[in-house]
N, C-alpha and C positions, 0 to 999 in steps of 0.2 A: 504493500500500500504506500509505504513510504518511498520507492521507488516510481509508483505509478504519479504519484505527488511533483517529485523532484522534476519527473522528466516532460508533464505532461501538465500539472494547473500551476505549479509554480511560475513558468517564465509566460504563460497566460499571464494570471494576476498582473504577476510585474510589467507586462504591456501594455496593460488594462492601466496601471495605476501611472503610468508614464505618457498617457494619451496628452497631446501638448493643449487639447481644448478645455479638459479636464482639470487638466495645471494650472492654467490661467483663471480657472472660476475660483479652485480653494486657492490659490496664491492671492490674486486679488480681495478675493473674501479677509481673507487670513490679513494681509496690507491692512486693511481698512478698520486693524482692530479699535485704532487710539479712537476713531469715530466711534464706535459702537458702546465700547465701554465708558465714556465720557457722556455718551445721551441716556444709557444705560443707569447709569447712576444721577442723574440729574432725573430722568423721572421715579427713579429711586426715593431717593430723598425729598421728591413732590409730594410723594403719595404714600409714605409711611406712616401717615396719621390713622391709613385703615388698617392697622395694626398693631399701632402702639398705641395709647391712648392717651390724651392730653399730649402728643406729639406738635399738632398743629397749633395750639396754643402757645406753646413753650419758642417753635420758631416764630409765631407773629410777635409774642414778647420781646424778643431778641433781636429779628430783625425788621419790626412792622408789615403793614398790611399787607403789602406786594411783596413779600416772602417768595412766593413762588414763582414770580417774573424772571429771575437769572436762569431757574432749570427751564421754564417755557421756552425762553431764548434757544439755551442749549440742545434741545428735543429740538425744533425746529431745525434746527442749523444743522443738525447730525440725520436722524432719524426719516427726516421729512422729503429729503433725498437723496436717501440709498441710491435710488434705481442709478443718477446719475454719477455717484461715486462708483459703482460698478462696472459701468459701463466704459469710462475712464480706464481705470483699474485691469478691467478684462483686455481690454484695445490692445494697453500696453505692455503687459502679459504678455499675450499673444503672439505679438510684433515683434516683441524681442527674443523670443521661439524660433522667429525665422531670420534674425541676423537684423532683425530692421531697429534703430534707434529707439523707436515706436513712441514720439513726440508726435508727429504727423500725424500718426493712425490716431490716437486717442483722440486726437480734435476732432480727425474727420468723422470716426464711431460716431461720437458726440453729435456732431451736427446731424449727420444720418440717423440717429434715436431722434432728434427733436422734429425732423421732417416729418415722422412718422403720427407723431403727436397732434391729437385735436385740438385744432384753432379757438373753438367757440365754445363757449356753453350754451345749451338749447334753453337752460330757465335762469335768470339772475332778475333776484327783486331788489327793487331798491326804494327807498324809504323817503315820499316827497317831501317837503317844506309843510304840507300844510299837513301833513300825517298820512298823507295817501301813500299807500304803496304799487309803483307799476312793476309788473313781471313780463320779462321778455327775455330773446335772443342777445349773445354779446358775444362779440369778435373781439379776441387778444386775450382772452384769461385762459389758461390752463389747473383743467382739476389737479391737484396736491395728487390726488392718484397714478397719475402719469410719474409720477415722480417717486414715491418712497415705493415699500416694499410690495407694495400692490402689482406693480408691474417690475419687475425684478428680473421675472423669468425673462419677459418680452425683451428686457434692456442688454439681456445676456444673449439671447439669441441674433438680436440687430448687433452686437456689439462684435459677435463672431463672424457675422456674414460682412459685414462693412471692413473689418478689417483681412480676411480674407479678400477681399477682390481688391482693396487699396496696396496690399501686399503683390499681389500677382500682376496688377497693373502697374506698381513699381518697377517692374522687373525687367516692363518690356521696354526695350532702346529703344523706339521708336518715339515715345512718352515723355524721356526723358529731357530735358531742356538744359542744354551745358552753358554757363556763361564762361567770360574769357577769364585765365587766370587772376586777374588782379581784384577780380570782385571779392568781397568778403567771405570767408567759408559759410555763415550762415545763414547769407543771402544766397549763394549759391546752392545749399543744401535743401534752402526752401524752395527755389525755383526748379530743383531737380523733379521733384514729387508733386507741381502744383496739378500738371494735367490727371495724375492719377487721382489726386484728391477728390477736384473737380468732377471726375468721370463717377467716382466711385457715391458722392453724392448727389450727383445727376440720377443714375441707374437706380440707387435707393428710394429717390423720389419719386421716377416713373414709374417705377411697380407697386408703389405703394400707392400712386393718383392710380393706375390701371384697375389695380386691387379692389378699392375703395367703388369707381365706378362700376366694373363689370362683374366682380365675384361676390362681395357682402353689400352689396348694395348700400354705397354709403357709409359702412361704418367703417372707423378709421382702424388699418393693420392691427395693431397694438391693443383698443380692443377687440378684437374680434378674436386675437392669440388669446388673449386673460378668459373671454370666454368660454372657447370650444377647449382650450388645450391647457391655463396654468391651473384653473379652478377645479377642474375636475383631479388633475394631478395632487395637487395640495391638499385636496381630500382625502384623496388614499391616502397619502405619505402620511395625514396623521391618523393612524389605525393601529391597531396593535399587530395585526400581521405585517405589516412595514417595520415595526418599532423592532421585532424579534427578527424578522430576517439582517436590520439591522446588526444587532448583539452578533446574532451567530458568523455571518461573514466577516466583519471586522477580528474576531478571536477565532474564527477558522483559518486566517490569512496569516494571525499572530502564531499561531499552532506550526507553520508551517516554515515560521522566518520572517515574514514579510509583514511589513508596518500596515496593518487593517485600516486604520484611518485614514490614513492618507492616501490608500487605495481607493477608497468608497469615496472621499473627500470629495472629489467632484460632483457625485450625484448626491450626498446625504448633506452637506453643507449647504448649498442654494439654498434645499428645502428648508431644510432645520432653523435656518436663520429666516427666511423666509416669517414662517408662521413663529417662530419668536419674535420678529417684529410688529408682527401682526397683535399680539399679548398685548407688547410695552404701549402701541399705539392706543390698546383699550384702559391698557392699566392708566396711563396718562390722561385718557377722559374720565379716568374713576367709574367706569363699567363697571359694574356689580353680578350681572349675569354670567355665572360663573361658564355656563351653555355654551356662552359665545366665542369664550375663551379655547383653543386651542392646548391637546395634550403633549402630545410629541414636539414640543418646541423649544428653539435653541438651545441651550445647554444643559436638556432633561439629563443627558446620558451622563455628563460629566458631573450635576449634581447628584442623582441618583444611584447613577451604576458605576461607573468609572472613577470610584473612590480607591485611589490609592494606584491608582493609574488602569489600564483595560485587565480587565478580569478580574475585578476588584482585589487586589490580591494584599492587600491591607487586612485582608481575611484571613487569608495564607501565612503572613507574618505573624500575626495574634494565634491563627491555632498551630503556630511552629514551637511560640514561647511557650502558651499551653502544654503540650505534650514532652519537648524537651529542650528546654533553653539552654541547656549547657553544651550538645551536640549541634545544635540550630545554630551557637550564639556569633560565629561568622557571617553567618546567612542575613541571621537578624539587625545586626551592625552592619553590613553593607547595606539591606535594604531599608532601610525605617525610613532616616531621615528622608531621603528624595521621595519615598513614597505616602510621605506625608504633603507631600506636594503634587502625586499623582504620578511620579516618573520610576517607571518602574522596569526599565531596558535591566538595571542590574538581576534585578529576578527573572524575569524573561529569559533571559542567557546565559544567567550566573548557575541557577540552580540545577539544569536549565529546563523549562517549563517547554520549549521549540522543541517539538519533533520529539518528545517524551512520553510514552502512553501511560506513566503513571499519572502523570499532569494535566494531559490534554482534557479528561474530561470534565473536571471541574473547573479546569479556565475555562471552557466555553459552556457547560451547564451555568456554574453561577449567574452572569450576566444575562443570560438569559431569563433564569429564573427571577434574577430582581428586577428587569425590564419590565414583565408580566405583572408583579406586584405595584410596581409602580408607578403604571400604565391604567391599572384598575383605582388606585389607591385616589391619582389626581381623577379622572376622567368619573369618580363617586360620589368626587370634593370632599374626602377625606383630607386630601391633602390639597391647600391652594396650587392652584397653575403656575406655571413660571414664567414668570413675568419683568426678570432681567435680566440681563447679560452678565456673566464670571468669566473671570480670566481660568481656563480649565486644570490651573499648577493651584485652585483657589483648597486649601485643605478640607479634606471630608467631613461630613457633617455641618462646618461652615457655610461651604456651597450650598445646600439645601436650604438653609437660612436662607440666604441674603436671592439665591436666584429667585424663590417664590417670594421677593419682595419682604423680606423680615417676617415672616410668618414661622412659627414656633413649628406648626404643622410638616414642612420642609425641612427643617433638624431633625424633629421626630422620626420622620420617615428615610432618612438618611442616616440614622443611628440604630435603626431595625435592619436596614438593608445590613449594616455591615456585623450585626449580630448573624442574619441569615448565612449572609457569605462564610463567619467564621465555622459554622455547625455545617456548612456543606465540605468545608475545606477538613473540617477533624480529620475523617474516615481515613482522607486518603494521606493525610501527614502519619497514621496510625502506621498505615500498611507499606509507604516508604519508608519508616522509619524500622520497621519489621524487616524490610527484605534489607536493609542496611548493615543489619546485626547478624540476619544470617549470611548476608555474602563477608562480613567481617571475620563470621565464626567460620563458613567454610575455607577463606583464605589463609586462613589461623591454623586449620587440620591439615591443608594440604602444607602450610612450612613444616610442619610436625611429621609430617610423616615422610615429606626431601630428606628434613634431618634423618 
């Protein structure tokens, strides 16, 4: 099996997980943390009053009424345009995958996502002088939706296709524009790429007018993708059969050598961040409908499951001490500290848990098993949703606090989990610890009996 592994899904995976489209979404993604965790915690500490109590009084004492105008600001300024940090983000990614500077590309993506964007709103009321209100059409305003996490998907898909053709239309001589030596390099670098720029959001914009006119009758590219194709996606993805096929390919991948996350990373990131955004944006209008709120989102895995880093093995260590800490007590000192912070390569390879059948099956049972629980646990409102971003090195049981927004419920449920983990991991530290003594004692008979 382990040969069937090596020779035939291993260098699969790792082609899978090196796909340069792929790369560019978790790279980007991943870029964009100081955004995220910054808006993240500003509507953090907006909205911790529905959880702590006498919160919001204590900060209007302190800092008056408009208290929460500096995080409103900050939500706005991060949160409210993902799609367009993305898209940025992915361009240039991308472009520099192929050898291209990818300055150029990112602008041109960019302009190529806004062509795509509806001009008007079909209703805006507005409020006359003498109290009337008239309701009508208005050209120049663009919905906030085009913009943050709503269309995400959409900004990732234009952002691949625009710089793919800006890239291959770089390429060709015939496009390119030399000026004489003496011109500046920057002006020359810019006039090299302008006809491909040009072409490349020319073509974006005729198939998106053709689009518009002849296929959805009117409605602009970008909705019409969030329709037929992100919403229904974003559905599934929060389900608990996505949340579990999750768990088990990322520590099927681990099992086998290769970094699970960052394999999946392209396709479970989008999402994941996706509908965590989607939370923070509810949690920031103080929604209370727990329904509306999304389970599988942003950093469930790393607050719930990925305590102590993938396969919780924060488990592992606790039931190593348990059983024998003086035989462990290497194991245990190499791994605690990092894995108090979720990093847990030492274990992984030290012990090693890769390509080990004593190991393999509770590194990928457990995480599974606490997905399931914790999947049911929020989606029962046992446990609040989660509703901010964590830096995922954030320590166990912390993370459950602070991502379900300071809510006691999210520690709780994050301090069960790693109770679970440690009763799943006993058994099998028992009977490693068992075949240890006796391959000890049998290599002990056979010196005995050379002598």
């Amino acid at each position: 099996m382990m040969r069937f592994a090596e020779k035939y899904i291993m260098p699969a995976a790792a082609k899978f997980g090196n796909q340069r489209h792929l790369l560019a979404i978790r790279d980007a993604l991943i870029g964009m943390i100081a955004i995220t965790m910054i808006g993240a915690f500003a509507t953090l500490i907006n909205n911790l009053g529905g959880a702590i109590k006498g919160y919001d009084n204590m900060m209007e004492a302190i800092f008056g009424a408009n208290w929460k105008t500096l995080g409103g600001d900050i939500w706005w300024g991060t949160f409210a345009f993902m799609t367009v940090f993305a898209v940025v983000g992915i361009a240039h990614k991308l472009a520099r995958s192929y050898g291209d500077e990818g300055f150029e590309a990112m602008l041109v993506a960019l302009a190529s996502y806004f062509v795509l964007v509806p001009q008007s709103l079909a209703a805006v009321s507005v409020t006359l002088e003498g109290g009337e209100t008239a309701t009508g059409g208005a050209w120049g305003f663009i919905s906030w939706n085009s913009l943050n996490t709503t269309a995400l998907f959409t900004g990732i898909i234009v952002a691949i296709v625009a710089t793919e053709i800006f890239v291959r239309l770089a390429k060709v001589k015939q496009l390119v524009i030399k000026l004489p030596d003496g011109v500046p390099p920057a002006v020359s670098k810019a006039f090299a790429k302008l006809l491909p720029g040009m072409l490349t959001i020319f073509i974006v914009a005729l198939v998106g007018l053709l689009f518009r006119l002849y296929i959805s009758d009117g409605v602009f590219f970008n909705e019409w993708l969030n329709s037929v194709l992100v919403k229904p996606l974003t559905n599934a993805a929060d389900s608990l059969g996505f949340a579990v096929a999750i768990a088990f390919f990322v520590h099927f991948f681990w099992a086998l050598g290769l970094h699970g996350p960052n394999i999946l990373g392209g396709i479970t990131t989008p999402l994941l961040t996706a509908l965590g955004n989607q939370n923070i944006d509810l949690y920031a209008k103080n929604v209370t409908d727990l329904d509306k709120y999304a389970v599988l989102a942003g950093p469930f895995l790393d607050a719930f499951v990925y305590m102590g880093g993938s396969g919780t093995t924060i488990g592992l260590l606790i039931a190593m001490f348990i059983v024998n800490r003086r035989r462990n007590k290497q194991m245990i000192a190499l791994g605690t500290p990092p894995s108090l912070f979720n990093i847990n390569e030492p274990i992984i390879f030290g012990l090693p848990i890769v390509l080990n059948p004593v190991w393999l099956i509770p590194f990928i049972l457990t995480p599974i098993l606490l997905t399931i629980i914790s999947y049911l646990a929020v989606a029962s409102h046992l446990v609040y949703p989660v509703v901010s971003t964590i830096p995922w090195v954030t320590p166990p049981i912390i993370g459950g606090y602070l991502a379900t927004g300071g809510h006691v419920s999210g520690a709780v449920l994050a301090a069960v989990n790693v109770v679970i983990s440690i009763i799943v991991y006993l058994p099998f530290v028992v009977v490693a610890e068992r075949m240890e003594v006796k391959k000890a004692t049998e290599t002990s008979n056979n010196n005995t009996l050379n002598i």
